[in-house]
MDTraj code that builds the backbone (N, CA, C; nanometers):
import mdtraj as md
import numpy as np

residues = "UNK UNK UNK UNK UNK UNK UNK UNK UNK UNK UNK UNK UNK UNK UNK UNK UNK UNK UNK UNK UNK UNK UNK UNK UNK UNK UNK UNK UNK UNK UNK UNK UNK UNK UNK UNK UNK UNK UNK UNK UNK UNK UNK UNK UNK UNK UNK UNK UNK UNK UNK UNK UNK".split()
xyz = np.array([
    [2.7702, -0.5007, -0.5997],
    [2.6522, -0.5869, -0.5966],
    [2.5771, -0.5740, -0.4630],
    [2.6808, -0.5818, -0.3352],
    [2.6228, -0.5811, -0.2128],
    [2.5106, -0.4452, -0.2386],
    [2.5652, -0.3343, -0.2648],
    [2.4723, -0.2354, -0.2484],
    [2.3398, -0.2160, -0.3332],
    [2.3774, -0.2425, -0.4097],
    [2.2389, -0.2811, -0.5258],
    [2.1311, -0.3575, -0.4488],
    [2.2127, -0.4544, -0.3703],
    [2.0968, -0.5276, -0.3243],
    [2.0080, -0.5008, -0.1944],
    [2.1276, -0.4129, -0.1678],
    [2.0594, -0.3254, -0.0153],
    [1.9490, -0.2251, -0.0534],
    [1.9886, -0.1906, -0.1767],
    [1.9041, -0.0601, -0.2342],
    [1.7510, -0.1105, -0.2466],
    [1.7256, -0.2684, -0.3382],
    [1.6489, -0.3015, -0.3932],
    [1.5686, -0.3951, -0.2376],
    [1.6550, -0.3547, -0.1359],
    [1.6255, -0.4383, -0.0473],
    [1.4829, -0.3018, 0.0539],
    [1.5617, -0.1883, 0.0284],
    [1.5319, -0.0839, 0.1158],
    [1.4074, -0.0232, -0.0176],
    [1.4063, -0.0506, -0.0868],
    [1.2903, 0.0046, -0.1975],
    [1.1784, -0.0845, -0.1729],
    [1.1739, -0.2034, -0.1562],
    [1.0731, -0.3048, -0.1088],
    [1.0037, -0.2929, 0.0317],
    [1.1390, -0.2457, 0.1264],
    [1.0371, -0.2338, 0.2453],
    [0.9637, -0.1154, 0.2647],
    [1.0136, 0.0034, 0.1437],
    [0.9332, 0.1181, 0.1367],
    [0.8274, 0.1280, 0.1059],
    [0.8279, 0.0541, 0.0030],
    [0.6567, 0.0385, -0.0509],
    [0.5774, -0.0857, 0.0456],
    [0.6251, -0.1602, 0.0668],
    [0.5428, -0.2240, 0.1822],
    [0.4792, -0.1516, 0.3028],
    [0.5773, -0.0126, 0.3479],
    [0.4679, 0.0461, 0.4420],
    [0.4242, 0.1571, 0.3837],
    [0.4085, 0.1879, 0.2459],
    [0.3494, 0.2525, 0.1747],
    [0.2105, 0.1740, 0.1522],
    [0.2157, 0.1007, 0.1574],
    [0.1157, -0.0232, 0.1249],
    [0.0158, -0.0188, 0.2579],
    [0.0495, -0.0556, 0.3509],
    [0.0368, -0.0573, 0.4696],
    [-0.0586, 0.0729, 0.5438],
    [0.0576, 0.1722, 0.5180],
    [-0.0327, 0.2634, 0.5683],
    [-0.1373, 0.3548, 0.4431],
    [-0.1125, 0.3089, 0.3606],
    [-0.2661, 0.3273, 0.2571],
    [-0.3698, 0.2701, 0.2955],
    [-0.3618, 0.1125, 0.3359],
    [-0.4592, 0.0268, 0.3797],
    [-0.5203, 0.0871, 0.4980],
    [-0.3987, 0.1073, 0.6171],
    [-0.4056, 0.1379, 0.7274],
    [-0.4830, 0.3006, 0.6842],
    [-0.4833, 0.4026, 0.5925],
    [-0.5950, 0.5337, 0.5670],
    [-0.7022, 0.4445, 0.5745],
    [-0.7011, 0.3814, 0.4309],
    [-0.8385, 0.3384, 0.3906],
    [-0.9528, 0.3071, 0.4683],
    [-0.9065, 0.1767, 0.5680],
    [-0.9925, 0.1763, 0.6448],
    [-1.0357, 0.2389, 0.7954],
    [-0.9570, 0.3666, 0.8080],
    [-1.0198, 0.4455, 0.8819],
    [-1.1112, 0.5616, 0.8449],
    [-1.0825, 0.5528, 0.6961],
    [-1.1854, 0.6114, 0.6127],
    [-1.3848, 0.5607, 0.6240],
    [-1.2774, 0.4223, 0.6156],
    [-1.4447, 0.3346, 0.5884],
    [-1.5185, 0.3897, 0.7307],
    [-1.4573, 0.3552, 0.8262],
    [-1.5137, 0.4058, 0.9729],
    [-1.5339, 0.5033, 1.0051],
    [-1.4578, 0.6381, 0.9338],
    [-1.5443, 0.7738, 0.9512],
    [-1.6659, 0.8141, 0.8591],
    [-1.6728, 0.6973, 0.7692],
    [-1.8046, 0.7115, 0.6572],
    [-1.7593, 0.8140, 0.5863],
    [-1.6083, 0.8314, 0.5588],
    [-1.6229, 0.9372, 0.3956],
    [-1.6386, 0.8242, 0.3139],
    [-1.6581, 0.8825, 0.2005],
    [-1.6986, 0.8511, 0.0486],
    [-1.5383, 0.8538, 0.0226],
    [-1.4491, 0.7392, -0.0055],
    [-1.3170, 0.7230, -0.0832],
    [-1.2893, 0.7845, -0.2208],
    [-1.2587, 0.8664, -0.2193],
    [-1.2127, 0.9513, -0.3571],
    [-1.0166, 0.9182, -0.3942],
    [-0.9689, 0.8793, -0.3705],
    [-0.8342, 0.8776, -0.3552],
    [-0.7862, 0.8532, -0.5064],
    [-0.7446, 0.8211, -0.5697],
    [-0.7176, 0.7743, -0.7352],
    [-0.5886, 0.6349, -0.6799],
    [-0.6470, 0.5605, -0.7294],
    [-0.5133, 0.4737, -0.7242],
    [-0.5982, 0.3406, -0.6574],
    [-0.7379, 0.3728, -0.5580],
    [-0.7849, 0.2536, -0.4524],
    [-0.8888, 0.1567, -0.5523],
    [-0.9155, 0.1879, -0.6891],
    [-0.9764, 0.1167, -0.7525],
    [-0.8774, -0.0248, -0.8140],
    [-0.8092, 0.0631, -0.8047],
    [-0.6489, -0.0785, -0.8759],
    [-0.6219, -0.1617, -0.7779],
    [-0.6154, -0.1010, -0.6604],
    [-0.5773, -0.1801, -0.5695],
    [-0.7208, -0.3200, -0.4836],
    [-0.8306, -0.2310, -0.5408],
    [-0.9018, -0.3573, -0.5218],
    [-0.9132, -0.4509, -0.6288],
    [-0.8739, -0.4418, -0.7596],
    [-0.8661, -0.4992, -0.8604],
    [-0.7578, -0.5955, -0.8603],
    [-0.6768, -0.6050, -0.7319],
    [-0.5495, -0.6662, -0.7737],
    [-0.5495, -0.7761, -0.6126],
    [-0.6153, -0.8598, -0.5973],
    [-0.5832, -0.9278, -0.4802],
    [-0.5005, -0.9475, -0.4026],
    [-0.3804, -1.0081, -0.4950],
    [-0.2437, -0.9968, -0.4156],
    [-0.2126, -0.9192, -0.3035],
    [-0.2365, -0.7874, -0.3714],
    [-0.1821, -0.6991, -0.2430],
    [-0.3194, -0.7088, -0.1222],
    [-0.4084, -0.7389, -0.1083],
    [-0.5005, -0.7421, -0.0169],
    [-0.4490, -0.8740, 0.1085],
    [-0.3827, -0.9729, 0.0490],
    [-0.3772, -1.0751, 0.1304],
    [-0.2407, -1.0422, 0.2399],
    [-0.2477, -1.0902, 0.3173],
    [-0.1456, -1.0183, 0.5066],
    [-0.0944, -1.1845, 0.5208],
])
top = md.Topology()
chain = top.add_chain()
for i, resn in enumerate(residues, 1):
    res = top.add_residue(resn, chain, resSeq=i)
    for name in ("N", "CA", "C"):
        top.add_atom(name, md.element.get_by_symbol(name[0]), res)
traj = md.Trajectory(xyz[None], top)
């Protein structure tokens, strides 16, 4: 059990700085003025949750 939970523990903080440093692209994107093409950044503005820190 312990490890399961370490696993599910270490899968969460992965995608959190997966999260993170997507955000952390994105908006250095906005500031070099490309045009965002990425597939995936339309969902993610569609979904608030993940926007709020």
């Amino acid at each position: 059990m312990k490890k399961n939970y370490s696993f599910e523990k270490q899968k969460r903080e992965t995608d959190k700085k997966k999260k993170k440093e997507a955000k952390l692209e994105k908006r250095q994107n906005k500031n070099s003025g490309e045009p965002e093409t990425e597939p995936g950044t339309e969902s993610e503005k569609n979904n608030p949750d993940d926007n709020q820190e």
